[in-house]
C-alpha positions in Angstrom: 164.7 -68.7 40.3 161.2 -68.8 39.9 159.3 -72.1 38.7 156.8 -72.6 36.9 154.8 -74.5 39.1 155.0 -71.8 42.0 153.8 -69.2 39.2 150.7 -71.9 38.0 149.9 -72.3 41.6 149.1 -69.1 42.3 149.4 -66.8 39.7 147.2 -63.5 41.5 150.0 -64.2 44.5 153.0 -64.7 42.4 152.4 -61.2 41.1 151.4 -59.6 44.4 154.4 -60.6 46.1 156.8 -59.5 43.0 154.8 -56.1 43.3 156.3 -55.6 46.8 160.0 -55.6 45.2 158.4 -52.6 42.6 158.3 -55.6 39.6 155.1 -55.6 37.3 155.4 -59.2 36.8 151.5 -59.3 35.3 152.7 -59.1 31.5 155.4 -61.4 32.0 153.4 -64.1 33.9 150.7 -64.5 31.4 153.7 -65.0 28.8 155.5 -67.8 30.7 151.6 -69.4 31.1 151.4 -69.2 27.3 154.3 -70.7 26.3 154.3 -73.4 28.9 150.6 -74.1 27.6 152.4 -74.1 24.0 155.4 -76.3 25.6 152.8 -78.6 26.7 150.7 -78.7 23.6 154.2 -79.1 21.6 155.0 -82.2 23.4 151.6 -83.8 23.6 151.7 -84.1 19.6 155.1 -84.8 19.2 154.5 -88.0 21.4 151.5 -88.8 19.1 153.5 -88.3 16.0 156.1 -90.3 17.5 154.1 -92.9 18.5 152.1 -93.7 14.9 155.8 -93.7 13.7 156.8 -96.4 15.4 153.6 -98.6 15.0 153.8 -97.4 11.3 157.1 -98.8 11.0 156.1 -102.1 12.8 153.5 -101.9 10.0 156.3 -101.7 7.7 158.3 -104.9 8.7 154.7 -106.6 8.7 154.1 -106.3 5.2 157.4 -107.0 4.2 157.3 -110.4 5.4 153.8 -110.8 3.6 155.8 -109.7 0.4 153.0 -106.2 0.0 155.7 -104.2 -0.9 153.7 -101.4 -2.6 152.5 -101.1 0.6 155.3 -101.2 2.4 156.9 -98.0 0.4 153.6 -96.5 1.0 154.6 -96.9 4.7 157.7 -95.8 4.6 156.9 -92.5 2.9 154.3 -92.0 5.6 157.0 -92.3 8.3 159.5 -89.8 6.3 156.8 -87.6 6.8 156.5 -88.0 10.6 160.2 -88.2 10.9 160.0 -84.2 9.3 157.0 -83.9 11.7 158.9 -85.1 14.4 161.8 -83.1 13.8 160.4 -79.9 13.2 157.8 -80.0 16.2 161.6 -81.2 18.6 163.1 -77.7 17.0 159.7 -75.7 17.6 160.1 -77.2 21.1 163.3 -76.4 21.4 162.4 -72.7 20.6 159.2 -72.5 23.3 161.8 -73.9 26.2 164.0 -71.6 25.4 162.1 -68.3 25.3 160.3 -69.8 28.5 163.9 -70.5 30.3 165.0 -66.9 29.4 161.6 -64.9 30.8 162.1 -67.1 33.9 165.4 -66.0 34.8 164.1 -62.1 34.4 162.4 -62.8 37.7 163.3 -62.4 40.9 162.4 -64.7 43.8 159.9 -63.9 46.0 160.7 -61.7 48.9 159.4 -63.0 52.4 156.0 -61.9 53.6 157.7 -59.4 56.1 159.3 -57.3 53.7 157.5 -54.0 53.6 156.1 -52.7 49.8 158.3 -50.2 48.4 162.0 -49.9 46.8 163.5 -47.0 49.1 164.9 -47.4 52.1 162.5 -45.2 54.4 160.4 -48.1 53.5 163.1 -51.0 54.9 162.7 -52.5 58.2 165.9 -52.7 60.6 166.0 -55.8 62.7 
């Protein structure tokens, strides 16, 4: 199987050499770039979301020990509402990695440079 990096590298390649096997792997490509940019963007927020949840709760304990509990439940509705965040950016996630896993696998690997273009055998080369 195919990964992503190899694709990334060099996409113009990665499409040349699939051509060889008779695979328009153009369309396809520029989907699994998407979604890994997507993937990427996914997890960059969900790592900011989780991170001002757990200073936010620090936050919380804080002003509990300073007795500001108005502020405190203030606090603690904020994180609900990065815990939902959270949660629904790990299941949107979830969804990207799986639709990029499944176009991965409808790739074949690369064939080596000496294999000839073409998909009949007056094309094949007898060694």
């Amino acid at each position: 199987m195919l990964t992503i990096k190899q694709i990334r590298d060099d996409r113009e390649d990665a499409v040349r050499r699939l051509a060889k096997k008779g695979v328009d792997a153009a369309p396809v490509i520029e989907r699994i770039l998407a979604l890994d940019d997507r993937r990427k963007a996914i997890q960059a927020e969900l790592d900011e979301t989780l991170a001002s949840q757990n200073k936010a709760a620090k936050e919380i304990g804080a002003l509990m020990g300073q007795g500001r509990r108005d502020e405190a439940e203030e606090r603690k509705r904020f994180v609900a509402d990065l815990k939902e965040k959270s949660a629904r950016l790990q299941a949107e996630s979830k969804e990207v990695q799986d639709e990029l896993q499944a176009l991965l696998v409808t790739l074949p690997n690369f064939p080596a440079e000496i294999v000839p273009e073409g998909r009949t055998a007056e094309v094949y080369i007898v060694l």
